[in-house]
Steps between C-alpha positions, in 0.01 A plus 500: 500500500758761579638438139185566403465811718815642539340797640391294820870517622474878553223423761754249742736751536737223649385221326386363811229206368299267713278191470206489635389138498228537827253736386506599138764273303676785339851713507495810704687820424694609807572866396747561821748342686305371779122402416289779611246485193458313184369438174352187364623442136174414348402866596809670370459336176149596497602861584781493244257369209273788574790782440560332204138491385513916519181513698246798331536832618390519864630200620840420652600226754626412816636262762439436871538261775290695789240316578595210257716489185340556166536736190281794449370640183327806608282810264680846567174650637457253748173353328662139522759273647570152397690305735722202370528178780710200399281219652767177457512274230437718227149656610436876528248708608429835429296742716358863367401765735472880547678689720370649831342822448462433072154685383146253520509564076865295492393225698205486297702423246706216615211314640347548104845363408515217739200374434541504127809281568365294735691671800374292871463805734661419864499804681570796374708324241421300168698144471548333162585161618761202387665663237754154441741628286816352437649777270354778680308635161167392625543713796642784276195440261243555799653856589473595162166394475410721832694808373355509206113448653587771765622748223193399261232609800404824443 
């Protein structure tokens, strides 16, 4: 993978790498010296094929650990966020939400969206489900599909 992604390296600062065999069954990015956070690779090769996908205007995205790890593709005007969580053996899920305080029109418009794409609200949040995907596209292909509902909904 990291021939694949050579970009990934940039993100271990050290090179520090780690299997996790208990919980997820996947390498973990160590970016310091002593393990005080980290990123699951699954998640920074999702993040990495979304830069490379040049998101629309709008969008950018983003990675954090706090409360769990995942990837974030989020709308500059706060009318969406879709989180990214690595499941273990090759299933995803997504979840789309609004931010606190975002006007009732924009959450309006991700419930139309959701339900158009067959979102399960939980929450305050909409989960799309066992996204298995080996080759991470399928996951990719799902965010697309959001961002381009969301930005469709007038």
């Amino acid at each position: 993978n990291f021939i694949v992604f050579p970009e990934l390296l940039e993100l271990c600062e050290h090179k520090n790498l780690r299997w996790d065999d208990e919980d997820l069954g996947t390498w973990l990015i160590i970016p310091k010296e002593k393990a005080t956070s980290y990123m699951i690779l699954e998640n920074a090769i999702i993040l990495s094929k979304l830069k490379a996908y040049n998101l629309p205007d709008g969008w950018y995205t983003w990675f954090h650990n706090v409360p769990d790890e995942s990837c974030s593709v989020i709308e500059k005007n706060g009318v969406a966020v879709i989180d990214v969580h690595y499941d273990g053996n090759g299933k995803y899920h997504l979840e789309l939400f609004t931010r606190d305080g975002t006007p009732k029109e924009s959450k309006i418009k991700i419930e139309q969206v959701s339900k158009k794409l067959s979102g399960t609200l939980t929450g305050s949040r909409y989960f799309f489900n066992d996204l298995t995907d080996t080759k991470n596209s399928k996951v990719v292909r799902k965010i697309r599909e959001i961002i381009k509902e969301i930005d469709s909904v007038q």
